[in-house]
C-alpha positions as CSV (number, residue, x, y, z in Angstrom):
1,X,-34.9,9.1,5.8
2,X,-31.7,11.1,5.4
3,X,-29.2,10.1,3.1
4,X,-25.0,10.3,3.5
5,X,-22.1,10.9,1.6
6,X,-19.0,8.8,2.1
7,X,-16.6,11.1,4.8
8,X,-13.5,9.2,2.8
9,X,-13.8,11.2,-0.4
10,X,-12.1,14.6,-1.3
11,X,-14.7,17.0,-0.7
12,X,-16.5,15.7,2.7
13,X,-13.3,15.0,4.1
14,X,-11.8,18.2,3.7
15,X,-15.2,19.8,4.5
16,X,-15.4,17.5,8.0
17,X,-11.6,17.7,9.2
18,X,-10.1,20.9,7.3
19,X,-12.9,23.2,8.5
20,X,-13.7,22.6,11.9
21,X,-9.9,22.4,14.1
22,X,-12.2,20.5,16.7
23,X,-13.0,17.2,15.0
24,X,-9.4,17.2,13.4
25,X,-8.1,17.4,17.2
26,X,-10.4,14.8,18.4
27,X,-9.3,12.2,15.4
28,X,-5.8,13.1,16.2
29,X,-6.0,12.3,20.1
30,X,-7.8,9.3,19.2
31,X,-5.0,7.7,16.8
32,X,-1.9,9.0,17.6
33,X,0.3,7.5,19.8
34,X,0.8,10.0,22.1
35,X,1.8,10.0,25.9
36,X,-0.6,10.6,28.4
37,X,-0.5,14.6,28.9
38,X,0.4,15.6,25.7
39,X,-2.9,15.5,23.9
40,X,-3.5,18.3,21.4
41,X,-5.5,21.2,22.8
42,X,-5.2,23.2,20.2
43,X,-4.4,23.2,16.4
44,X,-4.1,25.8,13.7
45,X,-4.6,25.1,9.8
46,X,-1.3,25.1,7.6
47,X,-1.3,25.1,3.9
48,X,-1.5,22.0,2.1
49,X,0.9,20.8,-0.4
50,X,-0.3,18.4,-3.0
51,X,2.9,16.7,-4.5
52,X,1.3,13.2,-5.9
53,X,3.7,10.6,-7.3
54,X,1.8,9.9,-10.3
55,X,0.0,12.4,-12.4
56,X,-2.9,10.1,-12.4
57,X,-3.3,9.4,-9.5
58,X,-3.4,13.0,-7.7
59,X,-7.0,12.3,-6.8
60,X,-6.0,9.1,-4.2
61,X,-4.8,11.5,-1.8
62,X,-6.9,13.9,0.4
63,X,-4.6,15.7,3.4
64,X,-4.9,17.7,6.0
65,X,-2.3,19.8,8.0
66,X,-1.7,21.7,10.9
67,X,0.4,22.2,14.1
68,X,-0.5,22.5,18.0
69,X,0.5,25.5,20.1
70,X,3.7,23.4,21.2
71,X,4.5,23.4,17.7
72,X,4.0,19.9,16.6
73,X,3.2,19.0,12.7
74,X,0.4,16.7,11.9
75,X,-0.4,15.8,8.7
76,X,-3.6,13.7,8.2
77,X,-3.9,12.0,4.7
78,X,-7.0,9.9,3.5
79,X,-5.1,7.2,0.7
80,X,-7.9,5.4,-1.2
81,X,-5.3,3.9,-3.2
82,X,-2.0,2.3,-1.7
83,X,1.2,1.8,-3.8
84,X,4.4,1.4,-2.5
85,X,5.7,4.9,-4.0
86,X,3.2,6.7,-0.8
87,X,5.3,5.2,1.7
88,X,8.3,7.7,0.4
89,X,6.0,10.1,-0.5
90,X,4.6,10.0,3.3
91,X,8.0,10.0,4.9
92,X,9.5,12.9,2.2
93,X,6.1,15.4,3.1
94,X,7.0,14.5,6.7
95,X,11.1,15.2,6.6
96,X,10.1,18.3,5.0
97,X,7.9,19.3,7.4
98,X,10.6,18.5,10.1
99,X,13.3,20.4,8.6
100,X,11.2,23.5,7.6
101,X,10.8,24.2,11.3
102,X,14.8,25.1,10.8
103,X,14.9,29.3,10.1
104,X,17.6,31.3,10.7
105,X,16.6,32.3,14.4
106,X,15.6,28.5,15.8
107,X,18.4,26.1,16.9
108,X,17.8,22.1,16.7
109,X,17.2,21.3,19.8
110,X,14.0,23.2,19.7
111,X,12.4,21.5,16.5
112,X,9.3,19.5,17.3
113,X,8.0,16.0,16.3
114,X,6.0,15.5,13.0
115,X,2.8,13.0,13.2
116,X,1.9,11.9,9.5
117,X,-1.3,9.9,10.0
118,X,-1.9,8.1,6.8
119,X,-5.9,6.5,6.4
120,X,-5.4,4.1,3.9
121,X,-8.6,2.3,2.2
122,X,-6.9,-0.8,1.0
123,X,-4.6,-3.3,2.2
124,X,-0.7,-2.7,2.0
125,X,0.0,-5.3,4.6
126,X,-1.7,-8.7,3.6
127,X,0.2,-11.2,5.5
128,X,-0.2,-9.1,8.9
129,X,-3.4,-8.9,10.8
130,X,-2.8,-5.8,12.3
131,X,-4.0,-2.6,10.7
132,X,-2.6,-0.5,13.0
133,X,1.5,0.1,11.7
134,X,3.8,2.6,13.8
135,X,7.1,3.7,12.3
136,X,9.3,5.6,14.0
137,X,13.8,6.0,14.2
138,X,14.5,3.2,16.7
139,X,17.8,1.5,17.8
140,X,17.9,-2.0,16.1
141,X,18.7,-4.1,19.4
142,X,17.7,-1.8,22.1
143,X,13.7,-0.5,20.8
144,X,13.4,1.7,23.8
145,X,16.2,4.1,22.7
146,X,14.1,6.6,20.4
147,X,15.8,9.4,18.0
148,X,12.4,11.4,18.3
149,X,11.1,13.4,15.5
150,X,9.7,12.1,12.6
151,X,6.5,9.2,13.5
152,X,4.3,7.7,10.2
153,X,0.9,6.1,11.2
154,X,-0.9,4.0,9.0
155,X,-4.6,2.6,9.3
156,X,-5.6,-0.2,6.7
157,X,-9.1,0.6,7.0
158,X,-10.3,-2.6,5.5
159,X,-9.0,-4.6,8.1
160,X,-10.2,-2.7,10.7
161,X,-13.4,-4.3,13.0
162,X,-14.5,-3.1,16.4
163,X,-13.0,-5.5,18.2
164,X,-9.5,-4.4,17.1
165,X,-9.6,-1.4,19.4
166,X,-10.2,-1.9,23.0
167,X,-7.7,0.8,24.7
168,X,-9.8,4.1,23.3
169,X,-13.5,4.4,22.6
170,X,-12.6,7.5,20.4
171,X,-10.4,5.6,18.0
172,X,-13.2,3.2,17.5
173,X,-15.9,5.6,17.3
174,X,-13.9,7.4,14.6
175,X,-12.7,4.3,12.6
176,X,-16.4,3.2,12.6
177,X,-17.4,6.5,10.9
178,X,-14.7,6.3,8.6
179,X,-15.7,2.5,7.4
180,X,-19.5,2.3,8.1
181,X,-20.5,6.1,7.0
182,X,-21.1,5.9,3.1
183,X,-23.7,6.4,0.2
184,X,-25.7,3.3,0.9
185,X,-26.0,4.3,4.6
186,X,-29.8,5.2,5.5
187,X,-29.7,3.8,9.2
188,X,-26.9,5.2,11.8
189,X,-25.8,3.5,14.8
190,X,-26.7,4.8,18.0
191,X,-23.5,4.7,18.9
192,X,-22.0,7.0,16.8
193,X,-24.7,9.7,16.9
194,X,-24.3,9.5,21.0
195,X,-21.2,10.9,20.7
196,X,-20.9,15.0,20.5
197,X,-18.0,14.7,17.7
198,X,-18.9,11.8,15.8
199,X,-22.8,13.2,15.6
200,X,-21.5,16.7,13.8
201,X,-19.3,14.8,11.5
202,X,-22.3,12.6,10.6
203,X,-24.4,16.1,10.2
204,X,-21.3,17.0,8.2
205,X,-21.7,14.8,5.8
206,X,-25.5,14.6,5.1
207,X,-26.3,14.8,1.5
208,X,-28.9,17.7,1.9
209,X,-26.2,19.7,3.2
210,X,-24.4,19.7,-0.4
211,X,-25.3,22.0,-3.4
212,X,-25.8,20.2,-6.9
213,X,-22.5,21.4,-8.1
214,X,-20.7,19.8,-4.5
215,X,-22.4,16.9,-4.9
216,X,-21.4,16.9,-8.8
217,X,-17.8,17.2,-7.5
218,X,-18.5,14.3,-5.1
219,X,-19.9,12.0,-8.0
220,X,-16.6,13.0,-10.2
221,X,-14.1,12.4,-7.7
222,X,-15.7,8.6,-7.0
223,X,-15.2,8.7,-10.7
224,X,-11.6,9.4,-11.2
225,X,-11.5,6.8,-8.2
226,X,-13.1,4.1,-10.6
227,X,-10.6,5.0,-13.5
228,X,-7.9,5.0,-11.7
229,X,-8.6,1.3,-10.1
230,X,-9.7,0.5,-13.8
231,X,-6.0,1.6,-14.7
232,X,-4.3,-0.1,-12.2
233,X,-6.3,-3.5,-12.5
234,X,-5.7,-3.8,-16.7
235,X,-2.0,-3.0,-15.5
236,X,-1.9,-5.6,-13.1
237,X,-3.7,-7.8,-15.8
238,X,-1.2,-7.2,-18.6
239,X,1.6,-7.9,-16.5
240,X,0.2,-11.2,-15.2
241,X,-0.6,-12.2,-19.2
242,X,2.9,-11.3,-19.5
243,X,4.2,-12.9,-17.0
244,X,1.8,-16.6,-18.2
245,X,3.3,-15.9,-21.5
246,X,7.0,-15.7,-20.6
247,X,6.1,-19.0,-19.0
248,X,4.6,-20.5,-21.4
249,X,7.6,-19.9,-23.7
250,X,10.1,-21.1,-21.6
251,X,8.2,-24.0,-21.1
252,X,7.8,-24.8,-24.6
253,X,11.4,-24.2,-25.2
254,X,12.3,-26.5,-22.4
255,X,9.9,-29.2,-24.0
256,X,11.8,-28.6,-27.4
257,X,15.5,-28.8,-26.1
258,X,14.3,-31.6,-23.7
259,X,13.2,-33.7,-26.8
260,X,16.4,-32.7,-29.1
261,X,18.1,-33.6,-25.6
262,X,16.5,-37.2,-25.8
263,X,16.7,-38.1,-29.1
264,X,20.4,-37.5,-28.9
265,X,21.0,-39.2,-26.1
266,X,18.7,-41.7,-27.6
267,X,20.8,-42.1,-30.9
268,X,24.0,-41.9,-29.1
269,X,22.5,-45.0,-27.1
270,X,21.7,-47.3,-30.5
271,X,25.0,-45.9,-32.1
272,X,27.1,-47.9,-29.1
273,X,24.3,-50.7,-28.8
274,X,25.6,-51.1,-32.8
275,X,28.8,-51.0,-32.4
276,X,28.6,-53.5,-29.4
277,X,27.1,-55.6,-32.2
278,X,29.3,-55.4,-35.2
279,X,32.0,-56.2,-32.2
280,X,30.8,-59.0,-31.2
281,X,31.1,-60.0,-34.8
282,X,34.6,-59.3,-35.0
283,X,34.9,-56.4,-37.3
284,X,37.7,-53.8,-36.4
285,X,37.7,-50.7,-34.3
286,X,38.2,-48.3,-37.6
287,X,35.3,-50.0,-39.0
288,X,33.3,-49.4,-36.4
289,X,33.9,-46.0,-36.0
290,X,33.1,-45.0,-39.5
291,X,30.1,-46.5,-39.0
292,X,28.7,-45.1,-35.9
293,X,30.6,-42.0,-35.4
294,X,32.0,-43.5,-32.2
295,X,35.5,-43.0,-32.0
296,X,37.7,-45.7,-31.8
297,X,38.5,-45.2,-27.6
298,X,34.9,-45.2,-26.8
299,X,34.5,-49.0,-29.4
300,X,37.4,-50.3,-27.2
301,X,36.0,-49.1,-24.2
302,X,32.4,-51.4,-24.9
C-alpha cells in the first residue's frame, strides 16, 4: 500500500507546483477569481524572494511565483502559520511586484494585475464561516467601481469542507488534495485520482518517490513546524498567566482599598452616631468635636 507525504510542506510543495507550470496553472484557474476568458494559458517561473517577518518563523512560508504571457504576477504562498504581520507581508510582496513591472521603457497604463494567493493552514478568521476572503481597492459606497491591480486571496484551509465549493469542481478537487493528502493517508479517494492533474500531484508526492536525504528534509521542516507552534503556544501561555496575574492584583488591591474604604466610612458612621449621643445629653458642640473629630458644622448639622 503506498504511502504519502503531506503536499503542504516545503519540499513537496515546491516539488508539485514549482516544477511542473501545468499543475500551478490548473490550481490558479481553479481559485482565482478571474473572469470568464481570461484563464491562464500559460505561465513562466520567476525567482522567489523569501523576506519572512520573523527570523523564526522563515520556515511557515512556502511560495511560488510566476507570470502569464499577458504579463500577470501570481504569487502562490503555502502559510502553515497565520499572524497578523503576513497580511502586510502578503500585500508588501504584492505592491512590489506591481510596481517592479515600472522600467524605464513601460508607461502605467500598461502594468498588469498581481494575484497573491495565500493557502493558509490555520484559522485567521474565527468569527466568519467563510474560508474563502477576497481583498481587492474598492470604492467604499459604490463596490462595483474597482481601481484594478493589486487582488490578495486567502484560503483557511481548516475550514474548508466539500460542500463549501459548488461553482468549480477544480477548486474542490484541489482543496481536497491540499487538506486530505498527508502522512497518515494509505487509501485515496477515487475522486481525486480520476482527475489527470490531481492524480500526478498525488504521484508527486508518493513517499517512494523521495531519497533518504529529501525525506530527512521533509521530517526536519515538520520539525521546525512543531518548534515554532511550541514557541508561539508558551508565548501565548505567558501572556495569558500575565494577563491572570495582573488581574489577580488588581483585584486584591481593590479588595484592600474596598475594606480601608469601609472601615472608614464605617468609623466615620459611629463617630456621628456618638456625637448624636453625647448631644442628646446636652454637652456642647466644642466638646463634641474634640471628641469625635467631627467638626463643629457637621455636630450642628445632626
Amino acid at each position: 500500500m503506498a504511502k504519502y507525504l503531506d503536499p503542504k510542506a516545503d519540499l513537496t510543495f515546491k516539488k508539485i507546483f514549482g516544477e511542473h507550470p501545468d499543475l500551478v496553472m490548473s490550481l490558479l484557474n481553479a481559485l482565482l477569481p478571474l473572469d470568464e476568458g481570461k484563464e491562464i494559458t500559460h505561465i513562466e517561473y520567476l525567482p522567489t524572494e523569501m523576506m519572512p517577518d520573523q527570523p523564526w518563523r522563515k520556515n511557515s512560508i512556502v511560495d511560488v511565483r510566476c507570470k502569464d504571457t499577458d504579463g500577470r504576477q501570481f504569487i502562490v504562498e503555502m502559510q502553515m502559520e497565520w499572524s497578523k504581520a503576513f497580511q502586510k507581508r502578503i500585500l508588501f510582496n504584492a505592491s512590489k511586484a506591481y510596481v517592479r513591472q515600472l522600467g524605464m521603457s513601460i508607461d502605467y497604463h500598461l502594468l498588469q494585475p498581481v494575484y497573491s494567493l495565500s493557502l493558509v493552514n490555520d484559522v485567521f478568521e474565527p468569527d466568519m464561516e467563510e474560508f474563502y476572503h477576497y481583498y481587492r481597492l474598492v470604492h467604499e459606497e459604490h463596490t462595483n467601481k474597482v481601481i484594478e491591480g493589486l487582488n490578495l486571496i486567502f484560503v483557511e484551509l481548516p475550514k474548508f469542507k466539500p460542500q463549501s465549493i459548488r461553482e468549480k469542481k477544480m477548486a474542490v478537487l484541489w482543496l481536497r488534495f491540499l487538506t486530505e493528502i498527508n502522512d497518515g493517508t494509505r487509501r485515496v479517494s477515487e475522486d481525486l485520482l480520476q482527475n489527470a492533474e490531481v492524480k500526478r500531484a498525488i504521484d508527486i508526492v508518493e513517499e517512494s518517490a523521495y531519497s533518504d536525504a529529501e525525506l530527512y528534509a521533509y521530517d526536519k521542516f515538520w520539525d521546525i513546524i512543531r518548534v515554532e507552534r511550541t514557541l508561539e503556544y508558551d508565548k501565548e501561555q505567558k501572556y495569558k498567566q500575565m494577563y491572570v496575574d495582573d488581574i489577580e492584583k488588581a483585584t486584591e488591591k481593590g479588595r484592600t482599598e474596598g475594606m480601608e474604604k469601609g472601615m472608614e466610612k464605617g468609623m466615620e458612621e459611629a463617630n456621628r452616631d456618638n456625637a448624636r449621643k453625647m448631644k442628646a445629653l446636652g454637652l456642647n458642640a466644642d466638646l463634641i468635636s474634640q471628641v469625635t473629630g467631627l467638626s463643629t458644622e457637621e455636630v450642628d448639622s445632626l
